[in-house]
SEGU-22524 format. One line per 3 residues: number of its first residue (from 1); for each residue x, y, z of N, C-alpha, C. Coordinates in steps of 0.001 Angstrom, whole numbers, plus 500000, padded with zeros to 6 digits. Atoms other than C-alpha are relative to their C-alpha. Example, Ala and Ser with C-alpha at 12.3 -4.5 7.8 and 13.67 -1.06 7.14 Angstrom:
1	500890,498810,500000,512300,495500,507800,500900,501200,500000  499180,498810,499940,513670,498940,507140,499230,501090,500730
END
This chain:
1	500738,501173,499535,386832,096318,534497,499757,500027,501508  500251,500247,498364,387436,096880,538204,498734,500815,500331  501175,498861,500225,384887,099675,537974,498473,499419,500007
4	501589,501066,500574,382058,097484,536582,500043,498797,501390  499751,501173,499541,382835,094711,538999,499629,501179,501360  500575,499186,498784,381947,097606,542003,498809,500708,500076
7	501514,499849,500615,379171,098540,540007,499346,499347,500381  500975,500650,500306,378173,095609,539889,499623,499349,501526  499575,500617,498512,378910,094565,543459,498910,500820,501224
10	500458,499172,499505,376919,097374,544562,498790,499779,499896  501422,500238,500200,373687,096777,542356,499783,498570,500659  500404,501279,499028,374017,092996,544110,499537,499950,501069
13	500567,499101,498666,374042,094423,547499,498398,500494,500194  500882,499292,499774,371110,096547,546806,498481,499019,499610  501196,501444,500257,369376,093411,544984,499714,499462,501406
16	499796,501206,498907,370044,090980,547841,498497,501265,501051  500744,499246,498460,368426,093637,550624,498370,500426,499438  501229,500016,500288,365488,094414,548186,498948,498551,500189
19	500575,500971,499834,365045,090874,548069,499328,499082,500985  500357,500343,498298,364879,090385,552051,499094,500566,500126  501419,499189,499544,362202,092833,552221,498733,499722,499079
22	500934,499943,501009,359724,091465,549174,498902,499103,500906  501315,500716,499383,356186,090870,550390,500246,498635,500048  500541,501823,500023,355119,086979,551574,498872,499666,498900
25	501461,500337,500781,353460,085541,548555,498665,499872,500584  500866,501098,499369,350141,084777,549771,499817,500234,501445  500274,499559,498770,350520,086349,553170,498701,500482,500421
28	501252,499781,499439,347602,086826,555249,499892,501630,500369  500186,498243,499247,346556,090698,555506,499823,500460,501287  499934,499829,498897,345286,090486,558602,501103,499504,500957
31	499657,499414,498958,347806,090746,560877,500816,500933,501042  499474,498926,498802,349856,092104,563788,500515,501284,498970  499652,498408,500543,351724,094658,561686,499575,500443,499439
34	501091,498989,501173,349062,095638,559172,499165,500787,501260  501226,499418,498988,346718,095965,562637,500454,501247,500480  499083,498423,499628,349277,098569,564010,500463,501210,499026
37	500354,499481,501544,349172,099874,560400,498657,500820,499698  500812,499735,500238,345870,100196,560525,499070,500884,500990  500176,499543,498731,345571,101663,564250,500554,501368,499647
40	499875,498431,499872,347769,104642,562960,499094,501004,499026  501098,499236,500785,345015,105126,560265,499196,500110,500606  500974,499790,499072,342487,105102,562528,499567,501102,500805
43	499573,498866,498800,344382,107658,564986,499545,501278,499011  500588,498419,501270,343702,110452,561638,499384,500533,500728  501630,499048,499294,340151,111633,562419,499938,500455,501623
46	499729,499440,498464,340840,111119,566185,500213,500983,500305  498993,498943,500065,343577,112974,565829,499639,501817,499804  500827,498270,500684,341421,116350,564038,498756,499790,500716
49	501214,499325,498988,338484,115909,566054,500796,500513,501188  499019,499662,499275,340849,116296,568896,500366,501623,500171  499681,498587,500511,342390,119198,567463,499009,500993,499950
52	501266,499284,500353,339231,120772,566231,499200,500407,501383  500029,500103,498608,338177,120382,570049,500622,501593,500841  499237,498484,499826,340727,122955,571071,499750,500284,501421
55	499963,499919,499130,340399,122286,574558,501381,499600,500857  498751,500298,498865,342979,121891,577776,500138,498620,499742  499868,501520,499737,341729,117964,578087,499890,499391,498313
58	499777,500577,501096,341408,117611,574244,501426,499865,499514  498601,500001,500608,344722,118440,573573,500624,498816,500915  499178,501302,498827,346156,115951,576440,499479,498817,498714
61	500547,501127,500435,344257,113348,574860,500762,500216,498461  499267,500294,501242,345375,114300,571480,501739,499541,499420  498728,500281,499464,348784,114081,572546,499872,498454,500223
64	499512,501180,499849,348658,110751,573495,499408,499307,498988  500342,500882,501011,346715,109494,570643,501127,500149,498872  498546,499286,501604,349875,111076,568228,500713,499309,500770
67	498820,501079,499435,352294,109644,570696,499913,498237,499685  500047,501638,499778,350734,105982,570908,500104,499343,498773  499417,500469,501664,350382,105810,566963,501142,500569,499814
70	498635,500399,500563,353494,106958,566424,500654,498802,500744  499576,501290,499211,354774,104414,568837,499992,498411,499328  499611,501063,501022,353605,101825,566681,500277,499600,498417
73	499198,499890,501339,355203,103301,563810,501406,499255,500248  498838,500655,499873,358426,101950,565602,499938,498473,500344  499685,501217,499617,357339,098576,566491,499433,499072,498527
76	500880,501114,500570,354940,097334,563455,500995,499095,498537  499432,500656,500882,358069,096821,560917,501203,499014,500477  498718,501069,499230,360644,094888,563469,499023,498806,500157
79	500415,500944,499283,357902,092887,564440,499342,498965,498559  500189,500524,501637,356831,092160,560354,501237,499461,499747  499049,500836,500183,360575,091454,560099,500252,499151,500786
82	499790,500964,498908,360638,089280,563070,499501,498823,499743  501035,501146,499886,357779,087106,562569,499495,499940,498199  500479,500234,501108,358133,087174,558438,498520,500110,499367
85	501279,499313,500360,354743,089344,557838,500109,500977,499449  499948,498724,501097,355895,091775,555374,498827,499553,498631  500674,500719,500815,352885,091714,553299,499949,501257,498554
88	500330,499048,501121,351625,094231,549893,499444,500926,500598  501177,498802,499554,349191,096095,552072,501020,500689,500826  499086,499800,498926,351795,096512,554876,501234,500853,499340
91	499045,498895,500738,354466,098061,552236,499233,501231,499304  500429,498709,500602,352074,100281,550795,499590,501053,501335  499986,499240,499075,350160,101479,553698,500456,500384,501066
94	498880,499420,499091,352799,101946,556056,500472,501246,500067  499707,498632,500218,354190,105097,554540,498537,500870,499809  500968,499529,500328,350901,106113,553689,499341,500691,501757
97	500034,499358,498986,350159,106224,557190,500489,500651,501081  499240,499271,499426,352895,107529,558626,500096,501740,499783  500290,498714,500258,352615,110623,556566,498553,500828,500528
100	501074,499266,499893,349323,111062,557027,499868,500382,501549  500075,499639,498876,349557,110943,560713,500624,500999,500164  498951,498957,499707,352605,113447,560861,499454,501354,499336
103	500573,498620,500961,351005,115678,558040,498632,500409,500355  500872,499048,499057,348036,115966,560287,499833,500586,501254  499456,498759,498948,349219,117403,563388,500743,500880,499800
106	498710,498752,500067,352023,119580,561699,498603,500786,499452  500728,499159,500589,348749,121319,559379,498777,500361,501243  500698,499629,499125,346431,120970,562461,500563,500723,501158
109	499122,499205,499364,349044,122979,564508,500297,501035,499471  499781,498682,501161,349437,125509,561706,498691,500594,499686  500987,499942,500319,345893,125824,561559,499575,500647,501163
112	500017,499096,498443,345799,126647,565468,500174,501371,499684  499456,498991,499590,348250,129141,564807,501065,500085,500690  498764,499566,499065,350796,127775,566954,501301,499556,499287
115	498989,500502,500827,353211,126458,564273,499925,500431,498718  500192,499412,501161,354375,128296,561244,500245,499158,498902  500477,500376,501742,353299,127200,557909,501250,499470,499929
118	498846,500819,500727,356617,126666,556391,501002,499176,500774  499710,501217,499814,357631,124481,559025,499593,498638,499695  500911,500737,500369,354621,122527,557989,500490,499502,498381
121	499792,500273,501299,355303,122994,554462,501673,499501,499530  498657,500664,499996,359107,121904,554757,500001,498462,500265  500189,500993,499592,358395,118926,556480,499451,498978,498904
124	500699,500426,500813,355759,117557,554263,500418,499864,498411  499326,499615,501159,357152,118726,551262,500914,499111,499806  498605,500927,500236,360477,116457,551963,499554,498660,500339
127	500403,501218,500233,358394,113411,552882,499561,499491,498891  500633,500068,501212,356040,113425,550250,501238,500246,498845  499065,500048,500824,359267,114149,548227,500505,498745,499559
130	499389,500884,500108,361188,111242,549239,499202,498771,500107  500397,501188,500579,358810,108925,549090,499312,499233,498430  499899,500412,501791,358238,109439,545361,501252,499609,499701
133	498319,500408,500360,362337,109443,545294,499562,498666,500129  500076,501583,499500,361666,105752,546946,499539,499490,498933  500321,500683,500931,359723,104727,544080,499930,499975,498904
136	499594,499528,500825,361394,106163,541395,501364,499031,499745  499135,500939,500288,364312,104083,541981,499990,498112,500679  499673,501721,499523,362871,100887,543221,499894,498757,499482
139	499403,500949,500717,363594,098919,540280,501408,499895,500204  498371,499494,500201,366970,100084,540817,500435,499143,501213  499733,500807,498576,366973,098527,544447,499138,500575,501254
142	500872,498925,498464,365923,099676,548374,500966,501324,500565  498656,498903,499085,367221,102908,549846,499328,499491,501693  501001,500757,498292,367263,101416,553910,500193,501175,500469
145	500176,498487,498882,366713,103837,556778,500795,499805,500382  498291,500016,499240,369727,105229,557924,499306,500492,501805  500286,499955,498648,370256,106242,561874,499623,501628,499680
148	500037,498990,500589,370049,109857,559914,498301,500141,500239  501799,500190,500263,366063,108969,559301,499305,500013,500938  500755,500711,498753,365219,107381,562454,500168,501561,501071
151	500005,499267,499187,366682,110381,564462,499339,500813,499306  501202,499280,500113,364564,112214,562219,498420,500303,500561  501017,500041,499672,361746,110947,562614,499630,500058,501668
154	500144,499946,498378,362020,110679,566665,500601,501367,500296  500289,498214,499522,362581,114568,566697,498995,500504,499184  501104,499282,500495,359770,115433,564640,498978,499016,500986
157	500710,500373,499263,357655,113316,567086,499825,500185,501668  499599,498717,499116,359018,115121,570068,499896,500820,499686  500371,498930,500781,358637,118237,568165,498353,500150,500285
160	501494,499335,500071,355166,117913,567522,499260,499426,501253  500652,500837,498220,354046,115602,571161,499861,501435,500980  499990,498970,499058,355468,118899,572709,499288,501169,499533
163	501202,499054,500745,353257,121344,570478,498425,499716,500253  501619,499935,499615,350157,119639,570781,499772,499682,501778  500360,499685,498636,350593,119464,574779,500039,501246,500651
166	500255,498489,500083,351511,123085,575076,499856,500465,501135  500419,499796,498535,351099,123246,578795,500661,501684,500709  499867,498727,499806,350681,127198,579458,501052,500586,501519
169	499345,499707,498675,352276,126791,583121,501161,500016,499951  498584,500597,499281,356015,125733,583035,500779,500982,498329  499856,498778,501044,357913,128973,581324,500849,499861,498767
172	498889,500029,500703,360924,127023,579690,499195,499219,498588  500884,501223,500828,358327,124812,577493,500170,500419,498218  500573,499177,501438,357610,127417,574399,501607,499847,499419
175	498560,499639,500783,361728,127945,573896,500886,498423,499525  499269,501447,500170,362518,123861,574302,499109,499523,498302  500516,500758,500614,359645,123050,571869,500512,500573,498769
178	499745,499066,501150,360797,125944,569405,501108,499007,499510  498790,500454,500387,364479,124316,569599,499881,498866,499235  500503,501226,500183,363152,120904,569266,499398,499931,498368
181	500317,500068,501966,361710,121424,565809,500542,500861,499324  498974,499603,501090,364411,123262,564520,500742,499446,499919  499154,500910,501105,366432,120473,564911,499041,498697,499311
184	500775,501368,500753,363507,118041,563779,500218,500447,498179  499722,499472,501003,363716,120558,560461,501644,499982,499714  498494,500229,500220,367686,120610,560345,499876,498573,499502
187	499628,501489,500949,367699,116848,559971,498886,499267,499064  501542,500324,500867,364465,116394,557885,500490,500961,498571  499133,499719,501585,366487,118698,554978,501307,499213,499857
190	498930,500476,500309,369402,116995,555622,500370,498452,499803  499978,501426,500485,368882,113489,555523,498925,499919,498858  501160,500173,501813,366222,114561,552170,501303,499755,499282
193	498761,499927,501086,369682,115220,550713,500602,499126,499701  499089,500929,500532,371339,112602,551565,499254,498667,499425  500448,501083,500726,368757,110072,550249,499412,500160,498226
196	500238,499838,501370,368528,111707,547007,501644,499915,499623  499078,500226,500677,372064,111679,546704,500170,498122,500109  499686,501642,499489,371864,107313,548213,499297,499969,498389
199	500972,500603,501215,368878,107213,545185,500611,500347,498750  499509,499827,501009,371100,108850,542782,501062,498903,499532  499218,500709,500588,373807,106480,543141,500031,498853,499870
202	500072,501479,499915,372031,103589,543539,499321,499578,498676  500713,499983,501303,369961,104195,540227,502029,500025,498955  498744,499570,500893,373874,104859,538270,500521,498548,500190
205	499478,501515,499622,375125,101523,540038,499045,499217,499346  500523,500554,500589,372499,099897,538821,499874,500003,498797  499890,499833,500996,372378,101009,535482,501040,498995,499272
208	498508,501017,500070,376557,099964,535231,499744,499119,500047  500031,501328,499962,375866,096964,536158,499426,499025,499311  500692,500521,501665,372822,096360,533535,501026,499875,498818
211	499496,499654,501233,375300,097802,530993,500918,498653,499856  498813,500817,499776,378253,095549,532309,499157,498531,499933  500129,501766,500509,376153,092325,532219,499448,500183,498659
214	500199,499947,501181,374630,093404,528688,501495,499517,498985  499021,500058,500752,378324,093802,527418,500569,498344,500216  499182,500675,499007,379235,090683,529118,499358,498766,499102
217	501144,501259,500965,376431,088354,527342,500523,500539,498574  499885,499507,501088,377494,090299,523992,501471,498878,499796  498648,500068,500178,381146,089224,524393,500070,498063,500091
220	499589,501552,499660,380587,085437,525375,498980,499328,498908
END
């Protein structure tokens, strides 16, 4: 019984925190954090004309258009939880554009030539992974972002800021940026792991805990 009762204690937990994050009925689409939502979709095309460009001052510029949308990849969900604007559009396209921004400078950098493929294809591969994991178990509950994630993601954005600026003059640049996305790749397999093992046990907890209130209504 104690078993079920940590089960069940667990799938509560994971209820409760899904339940803090469920869209505003009725929320208004337009605003602040969908707009910064909708600013890093925007940055896309920028982003590959930019690239496609393939100049000294294109690349600067492209650089800061990848920096500034990612930038408000870190502010547009504190400020949705702040000011109670978590809306439907805002949970879907959020990830939607986060990937797409990241998965088009790692392939438009591999496309240069100056970044190899299967860093590209590692990367991508474990997003696009885990965000099917995410919705595979999100009847089950939320998996939250650990500090695991976050330092992910803020070395793959250093990683790639320092790739697409590339500045041919200053000699230590090529060996920092190399380092720099081998550990953006180190913790981009290693926090995949550990949120397939969070989604494994949060789908099992949950289960228990179905089972344990099934048996529970049976017995009374």
């Amino acid at each position: 019984m104690a078993g079920g009762h940590e089960h069940s204690g667990t799938a509560m937990s994971a209820a409760s925190t899904e339940s803090s994050q469920k869209p505003t009925p009725g929320g208004p689409v337009l605003n602040l954090p969908n707009a910064l939502t909708g600013l890093r979709i925007v940055a896309v095309p920028v982003l590959i004309w930019l690239l496609a460009l393939d100049t000294e001052s294109s690349r600067i510029w492209a650089t800061v258009v990848f920096l500034v949308a990612a930038l408000t990849d870190l502010v547009d969900g504190a400020v949705a939880r702040r000011r109670n604007q978590i809306t439907s559009f805002g949970k879907l396209a959020d990830p939607i554009a986060d990937k797409a921004l990241i998965g088009t400078a790692l392939i438009g950098l591999s496309l240069l030539g100056e970044l190899s493929w299967w860093v590209t294809a590692v990367i991508l591969v474990r997003e696009i992974g885990i965000t099917a994991l995410r919705m595979w178990v999100i009847s089950h509950g939320v998996i939250p972002a650990s500090r695991g994630g976050k330092a992910k993601t803020l070395a793959q954005v250093i990683a790639i800021g320092m790739y697409l600026l590339a500045p041919t003059d200053i000699s230590w640049w090529n060996a920092t940026e190399a380092t720099v996305m081998a550990i953006a790749v180190a913790l981009t397999l290693a926090t995949g792991v550990d949120y397939v093992v969070q989604a494994l046990r949060l789908r099992k907890a949950s289960i228990a805990a179905h089972l344990a209130r099934r048996t529970w209504v049976k017995e009374t």
